[in-house]
C-alpha positions in Angstrom: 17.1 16.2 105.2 19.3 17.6 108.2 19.7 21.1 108.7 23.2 22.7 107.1 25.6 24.2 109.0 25.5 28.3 108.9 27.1 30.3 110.5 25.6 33.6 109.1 28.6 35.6 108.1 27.4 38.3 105.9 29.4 37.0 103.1 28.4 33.6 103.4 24.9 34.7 103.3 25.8 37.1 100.3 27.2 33.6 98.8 24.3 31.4 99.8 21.8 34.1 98.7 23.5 34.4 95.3 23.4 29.8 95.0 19.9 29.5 96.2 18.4 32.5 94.4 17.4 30.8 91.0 15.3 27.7 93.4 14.2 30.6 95.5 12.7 32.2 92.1 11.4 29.6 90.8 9.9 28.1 94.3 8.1 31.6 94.1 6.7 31.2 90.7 5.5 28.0 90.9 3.2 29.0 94.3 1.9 32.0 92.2 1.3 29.9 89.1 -0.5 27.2 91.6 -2.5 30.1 94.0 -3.7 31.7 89.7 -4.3 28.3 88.9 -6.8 28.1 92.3 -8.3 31.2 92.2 -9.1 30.8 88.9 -11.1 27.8 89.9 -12.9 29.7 92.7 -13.8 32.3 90.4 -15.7 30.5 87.7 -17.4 28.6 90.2 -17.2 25.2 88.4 -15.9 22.1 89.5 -12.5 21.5 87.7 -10.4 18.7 89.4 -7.8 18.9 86.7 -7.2 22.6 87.4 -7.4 21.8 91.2 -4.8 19.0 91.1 -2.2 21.4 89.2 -2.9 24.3 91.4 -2.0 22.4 94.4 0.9 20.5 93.0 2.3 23.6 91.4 1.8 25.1 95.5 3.7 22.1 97.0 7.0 22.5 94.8 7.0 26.1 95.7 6.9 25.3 99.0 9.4 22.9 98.6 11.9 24.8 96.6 11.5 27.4 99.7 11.7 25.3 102.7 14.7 23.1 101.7 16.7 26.5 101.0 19.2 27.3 103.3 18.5 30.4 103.1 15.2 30.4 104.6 16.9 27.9 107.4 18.9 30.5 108.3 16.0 33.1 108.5 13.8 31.5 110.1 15.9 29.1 112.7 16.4 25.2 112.9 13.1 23.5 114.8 11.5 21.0 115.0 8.2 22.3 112.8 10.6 23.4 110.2 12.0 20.1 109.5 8.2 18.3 110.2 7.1 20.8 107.5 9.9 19.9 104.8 9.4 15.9 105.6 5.4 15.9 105.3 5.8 18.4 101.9 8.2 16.2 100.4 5.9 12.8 101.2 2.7 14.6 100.0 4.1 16.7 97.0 3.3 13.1 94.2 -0.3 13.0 95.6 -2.2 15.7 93.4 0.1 15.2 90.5 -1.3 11.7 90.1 -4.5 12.9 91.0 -4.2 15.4 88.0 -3.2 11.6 86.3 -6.1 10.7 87.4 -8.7 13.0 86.7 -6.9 13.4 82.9 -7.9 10.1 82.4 -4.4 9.0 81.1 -3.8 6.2 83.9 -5.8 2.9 83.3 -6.8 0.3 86.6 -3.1 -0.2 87.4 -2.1 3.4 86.9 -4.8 4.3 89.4 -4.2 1.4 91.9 -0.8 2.9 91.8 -1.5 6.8 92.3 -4.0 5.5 95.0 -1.5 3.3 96.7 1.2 6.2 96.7 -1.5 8.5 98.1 -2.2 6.4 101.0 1.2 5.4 101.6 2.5 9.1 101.6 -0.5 10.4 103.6 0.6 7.8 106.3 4.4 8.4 105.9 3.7 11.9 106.6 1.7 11.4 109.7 4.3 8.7 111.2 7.1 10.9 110.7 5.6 13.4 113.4 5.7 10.2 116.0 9.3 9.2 114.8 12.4 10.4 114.6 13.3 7.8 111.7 12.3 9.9 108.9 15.2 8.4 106.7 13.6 5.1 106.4 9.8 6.3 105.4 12.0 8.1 103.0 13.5 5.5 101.2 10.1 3.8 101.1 8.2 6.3 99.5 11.0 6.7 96.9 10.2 2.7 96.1 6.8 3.1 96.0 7.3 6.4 93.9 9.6 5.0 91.2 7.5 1.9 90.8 4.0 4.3 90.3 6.3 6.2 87.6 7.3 3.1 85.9 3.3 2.0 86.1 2.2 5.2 85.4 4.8 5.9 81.4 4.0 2.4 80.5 0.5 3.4 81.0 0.8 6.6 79.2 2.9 4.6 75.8 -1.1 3.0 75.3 -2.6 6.0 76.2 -3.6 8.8 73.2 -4.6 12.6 72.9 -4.4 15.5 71.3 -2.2 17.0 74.4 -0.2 13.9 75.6 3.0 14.7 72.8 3.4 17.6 75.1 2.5 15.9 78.7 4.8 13.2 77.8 7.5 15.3 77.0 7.5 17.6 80.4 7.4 13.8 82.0 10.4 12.8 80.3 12.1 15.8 81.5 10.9 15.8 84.9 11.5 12.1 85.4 14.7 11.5 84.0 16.2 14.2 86.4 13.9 12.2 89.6 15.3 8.7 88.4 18.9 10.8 88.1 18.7 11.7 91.9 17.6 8.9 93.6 19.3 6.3 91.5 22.7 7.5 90.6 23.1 10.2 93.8 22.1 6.4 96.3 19.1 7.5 97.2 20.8 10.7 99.1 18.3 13.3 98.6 14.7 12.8 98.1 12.8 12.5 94.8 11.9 16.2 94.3 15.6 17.5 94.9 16.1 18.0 91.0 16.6 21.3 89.9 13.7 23.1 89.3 14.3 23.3 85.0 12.8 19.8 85.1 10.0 21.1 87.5 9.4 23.9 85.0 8.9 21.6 81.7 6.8 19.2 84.1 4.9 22.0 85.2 4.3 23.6 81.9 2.7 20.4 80.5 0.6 19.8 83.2 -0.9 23.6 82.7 -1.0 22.8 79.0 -3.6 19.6 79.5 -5.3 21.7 82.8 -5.7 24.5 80.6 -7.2 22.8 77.3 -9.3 20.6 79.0 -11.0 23.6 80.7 -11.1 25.6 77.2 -12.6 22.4 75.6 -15.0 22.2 78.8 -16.1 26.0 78.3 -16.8 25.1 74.8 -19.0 22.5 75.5 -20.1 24.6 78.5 -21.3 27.4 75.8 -22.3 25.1 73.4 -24.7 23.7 75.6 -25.7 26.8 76.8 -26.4 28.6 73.5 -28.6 25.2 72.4 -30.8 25.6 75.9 -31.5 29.5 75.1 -32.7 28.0 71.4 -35.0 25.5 73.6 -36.4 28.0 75.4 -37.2 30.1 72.9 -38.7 27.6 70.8 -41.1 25.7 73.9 -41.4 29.4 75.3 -43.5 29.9 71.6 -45.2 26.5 71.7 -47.0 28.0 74.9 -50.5 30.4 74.1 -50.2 34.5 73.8 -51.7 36.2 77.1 -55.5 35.5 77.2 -57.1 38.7 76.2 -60.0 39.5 78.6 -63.8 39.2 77.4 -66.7 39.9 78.6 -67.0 36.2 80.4 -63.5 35.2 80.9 -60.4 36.9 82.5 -57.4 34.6 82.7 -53.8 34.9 84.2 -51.5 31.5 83.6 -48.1 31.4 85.2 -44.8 29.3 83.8 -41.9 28.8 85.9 -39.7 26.0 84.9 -37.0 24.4 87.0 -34.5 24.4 84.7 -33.8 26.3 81.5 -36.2 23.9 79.7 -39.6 22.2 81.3 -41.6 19.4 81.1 -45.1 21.1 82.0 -47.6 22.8 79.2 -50.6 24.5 79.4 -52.8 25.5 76.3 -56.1 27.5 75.5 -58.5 25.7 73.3 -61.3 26.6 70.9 -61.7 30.4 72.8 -64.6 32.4 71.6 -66.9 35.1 73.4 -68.9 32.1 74.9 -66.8 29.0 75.0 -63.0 28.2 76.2 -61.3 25.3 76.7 -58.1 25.1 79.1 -55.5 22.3 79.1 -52.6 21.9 81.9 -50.0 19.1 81.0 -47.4 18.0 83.3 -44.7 15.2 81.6 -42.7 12.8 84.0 -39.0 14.2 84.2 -37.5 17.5 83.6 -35.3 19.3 81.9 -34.7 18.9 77.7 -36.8 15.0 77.3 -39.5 16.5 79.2 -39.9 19.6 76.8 -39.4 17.2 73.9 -42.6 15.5 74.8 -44.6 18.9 76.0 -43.9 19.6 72.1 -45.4 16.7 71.4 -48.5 17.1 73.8 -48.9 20.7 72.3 -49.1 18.6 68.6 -51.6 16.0 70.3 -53.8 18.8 71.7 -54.0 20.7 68.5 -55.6 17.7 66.4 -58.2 17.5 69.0 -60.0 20.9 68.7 -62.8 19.5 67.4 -64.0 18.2 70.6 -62.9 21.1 72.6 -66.4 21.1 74.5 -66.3 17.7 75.4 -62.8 17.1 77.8 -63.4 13.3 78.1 -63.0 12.8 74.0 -60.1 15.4 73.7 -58.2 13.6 76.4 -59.2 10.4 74.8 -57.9 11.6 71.1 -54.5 12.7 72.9 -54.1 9.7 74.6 -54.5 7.8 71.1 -51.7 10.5 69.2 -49.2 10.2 71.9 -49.1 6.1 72.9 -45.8 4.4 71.6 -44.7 8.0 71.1 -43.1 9.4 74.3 -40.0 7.1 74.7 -42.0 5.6 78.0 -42.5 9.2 79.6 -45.4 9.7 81.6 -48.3 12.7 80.9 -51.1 13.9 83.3 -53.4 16.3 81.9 -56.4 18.2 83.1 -58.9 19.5 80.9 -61.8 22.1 81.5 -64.5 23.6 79.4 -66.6 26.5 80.2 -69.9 27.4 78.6 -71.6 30.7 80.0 -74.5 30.7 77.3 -75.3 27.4 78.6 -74.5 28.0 82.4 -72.4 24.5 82.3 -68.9 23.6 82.6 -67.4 20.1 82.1 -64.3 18.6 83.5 -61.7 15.9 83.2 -58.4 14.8 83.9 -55.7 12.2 83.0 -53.9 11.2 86.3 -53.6 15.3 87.2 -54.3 16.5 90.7 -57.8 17.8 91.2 -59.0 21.4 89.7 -60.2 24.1 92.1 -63.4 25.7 92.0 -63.5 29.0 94.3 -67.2 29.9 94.3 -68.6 32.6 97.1 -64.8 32.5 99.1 -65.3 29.0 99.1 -62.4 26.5 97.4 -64.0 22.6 96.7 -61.7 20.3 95.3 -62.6 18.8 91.7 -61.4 15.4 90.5 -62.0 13.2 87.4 -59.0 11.1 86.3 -58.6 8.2 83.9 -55.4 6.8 83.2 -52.0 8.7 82.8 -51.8 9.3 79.2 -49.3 7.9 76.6 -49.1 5.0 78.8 -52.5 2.5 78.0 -54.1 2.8 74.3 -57.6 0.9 76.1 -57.4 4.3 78.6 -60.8 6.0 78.5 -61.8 9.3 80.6 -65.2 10.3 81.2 -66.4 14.1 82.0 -68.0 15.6 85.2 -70.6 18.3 84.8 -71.4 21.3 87.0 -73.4 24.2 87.0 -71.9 27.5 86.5 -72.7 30.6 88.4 -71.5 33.9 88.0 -68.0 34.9 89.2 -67.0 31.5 89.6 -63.3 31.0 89.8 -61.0 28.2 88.4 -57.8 27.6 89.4 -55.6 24.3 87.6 -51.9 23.8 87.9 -49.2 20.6 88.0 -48.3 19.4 90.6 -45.1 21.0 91.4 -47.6 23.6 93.8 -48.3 20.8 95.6 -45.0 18.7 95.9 -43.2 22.0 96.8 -41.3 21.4 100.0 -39.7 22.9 103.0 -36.6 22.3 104.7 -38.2 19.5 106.6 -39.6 17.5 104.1 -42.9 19.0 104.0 -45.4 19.3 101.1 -46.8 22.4 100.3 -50.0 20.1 100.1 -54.1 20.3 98.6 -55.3 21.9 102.1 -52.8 24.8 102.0 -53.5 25.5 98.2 -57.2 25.2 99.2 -56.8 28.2 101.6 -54.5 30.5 99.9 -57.1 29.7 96.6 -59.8 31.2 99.5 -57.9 33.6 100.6 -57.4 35.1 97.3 -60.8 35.1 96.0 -61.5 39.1 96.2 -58.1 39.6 94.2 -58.0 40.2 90.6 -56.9 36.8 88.6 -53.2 38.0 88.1 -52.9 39.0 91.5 -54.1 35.5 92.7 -52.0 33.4 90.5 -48.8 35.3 91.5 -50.4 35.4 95.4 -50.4 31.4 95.0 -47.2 31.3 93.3 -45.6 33.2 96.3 -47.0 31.5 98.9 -45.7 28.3 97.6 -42.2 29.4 96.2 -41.8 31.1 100.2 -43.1 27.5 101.6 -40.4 25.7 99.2 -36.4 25.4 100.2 -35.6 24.9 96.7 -37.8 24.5 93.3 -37.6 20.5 92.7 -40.1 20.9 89.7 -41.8 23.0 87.2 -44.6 25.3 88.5 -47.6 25.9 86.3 -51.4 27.6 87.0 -53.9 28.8 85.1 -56.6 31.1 87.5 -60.0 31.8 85.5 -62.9 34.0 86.6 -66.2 33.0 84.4 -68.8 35.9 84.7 -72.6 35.3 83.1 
């Protein structure tokens, strides 16, 4: 569009001011409307394309309404940048609103062939026209290619149905009988967006409409969801053991930290008297809500099988037998231990788990006896490693979460490391050392990837 003649008389700027003020008004409205619209985004920190796409097409006509007013021409100056800046805005102003198309869902395969056509074609148009002088001709394209993605795009939205589209199509209607209006009974002498802004506001109305309910029905779901994770973690939260009150032979700290609201690891106390307790850690492939669905079921599984709570090889054996064709394919390692001061013994086994810890006299020596995952082979069977207890021994068993914990580089946390910050720890009191351990491997990390669990017993004689 060539710059008008002005001549800046005070009257004919008093005149001009007086035409252009409405487009002026509204150009300022819709730039606020879009800059809400974006910060709106920024502040509730969520991804919403829909909102996005509106924010910037609502910026776009604002700018457009301003830049083609004479006006602003005659305040600013004729150059060269000016009239770049109203070409490229006028080529790029359909792109998010058929994004927004897009992203609503209401354009099928053709539709968004079409939007992405008209994106690509007005991207280019928009650089060319800073090489060429010929704007006029990449003008009349895009108004082709425009017109024909409208066409595409309301015989689309006829098929299309929703709860917000009466409305949508509506402000369409509006805006593009007044765009077919300019470019086909005016000859395709201004461009596409040169309606008055009344259709611009109906268009832009609808388009807030749908932006808006979609992120009110989003938030819902959002909360929904939300509320129904607290109710998970409440209820696997209970499924895990009260604190281990200290006795004369035991002292016991355990540690949960899930990755996400909801985890897939467990850990349990079994058959705990003055002279005998049991301790199960549980670790279930995946994360998040399936994963804690099947830690319920492990705690179930674990519960029938108190009555061989001193022998670890026939508990994991009876929990193998509860949970196979019961898990929905999902993995579980387990590690078991039983300790027996009146009989200076412990025993030991494990399902697939990584190796237990035994810290005796500063020194930490890996312990490992695994059978078969469980929940994965009904013929599985485990078998129990005994040991000799002496006094202050110290057991420490946790998933493997410590272990796959990793650094910016790639690195595993790793056995050898836990090995030394298990020595390391050995004066400190059991809660000290679990959250010493924890620590040292939540420092190592760049990022939790898993659910950490670890149970740290001292057995006195």
């Amino acid at each position: 569009m060539p710059f008008p003649a002005l001549d800046g008389a005070p009257a004919d700027v008093l005149r001009l001011f007086l035409r252009e003020a409405p487009y002026l008004f509204f150009g300022s409205a819709f730039a606020a409307i879009g800059l809400v619209a974006g910060s709106f985004v920024a502040i509730r920190q969520r991804r919403d394309t829909l909102l996005t796409f509106f924010a910037l097409f609502a910026i776009l006509c604002g700018l457009r309404l301003w830049i083609q007013s004479d006006i602003v021409v005659l305040a600013l100056g004729k150059s060269f940048l000016l009239e770049q800046l109203r070409t490229d805005i006028e080529f790029l102003i359909p792109v998010p609103m058929f994004l927004f198309f897009v992203a609503a869902g209401y354009v099928g395969r053709a539709g968004r062939i079409a939007g992405y056509v008209l994106t690509v074609e007005a991207v280019v148009h928009a650089v060319l026209t800073g090489l060429s002088q010929n704007t006029e001709m990449y003008r009349r394209i895009d108004e082709v290619v425009l017109v024909i993605a409208l066409l595409v795009l309301a015989v689309e939205l006829m098929q299309t149905s929703g709860p917000e589209l009466r409305i949508f199509r509506l402000g369409l209607l509006a805006f593009a009988v007044l765009a077919f209006f300019d470019v086909l009974v005016r000859g395709l002498s201004r461009p596409w967006i040169g309606v008055g802004p009344n259709g611009l506001v109906v268009f832009l109305f609808a388009l807030g409409y749908v932006a808006a309910q979609r992120a009110l029905q989003k938030d819902r779901r959002t909360t929904a969801i939300q509320r129904e994770l607290e109710v998970a973690t409440k209820m696997q939260l209970s499924i895990l053991p009260p604190e281990f009150v200290p006795s004369r032979h035991f002292r016991v700290a355990a540690r949960y930290i899930p990755m996400t609201s909801v985890a897939g690891d467990f850990y349990d106390f079994i058959g705990v008297t003055e002279w005998h307790a049991g301790f199960l850690v549980a670790d279930v492939s995946g994360h998040g809500v399936p994963a804690a669905l099947i830690a319920s079921m492990v705690k179930l599984a674990a519960a029938s099988q108190r009555k061989h709570a001193a022998q670890p090889s026939k508990f994991l054996s009876g929990m193998n037998a509860v949970l196979c064709g019961n898990t929905q394919q999902q993995l579980v390692t387990a590690a078991y231990l039983h300790l027996d001061p009146g009989a200076r013994r412990l025993r030991y086994s494990g399902a697939g788990h990584p190796p237990m810890l035994l810290v005796r006299n500063g020194k930490a020596i890996s312990i490992e006896e695994n059978g078969l995952v469980l929940a994965a082979f009904d013929f599985a069977s485990y078998s129990d490693l005994e040991y000799p207890l002496q006094d202050g021994d110290r057991f420490v068993l946790y998933t493997d979460g410590l272990l796959e914990a990793a650094d910016a580089a790639g690195n595993f946390f790793g056995q050898a490391r836990l090995c030394a910050k298990a020595e390391q720890t050995s004066g400190l009191a059991p809660s000290d050392a679990a959250d010493t351990l924890l620590s040292a491997v939540r420092n190592w990390s760049a990022s939790q990837m898993d659910d950490l669990t670890l149970i740290v017993c001292d057995c006195s004689l």
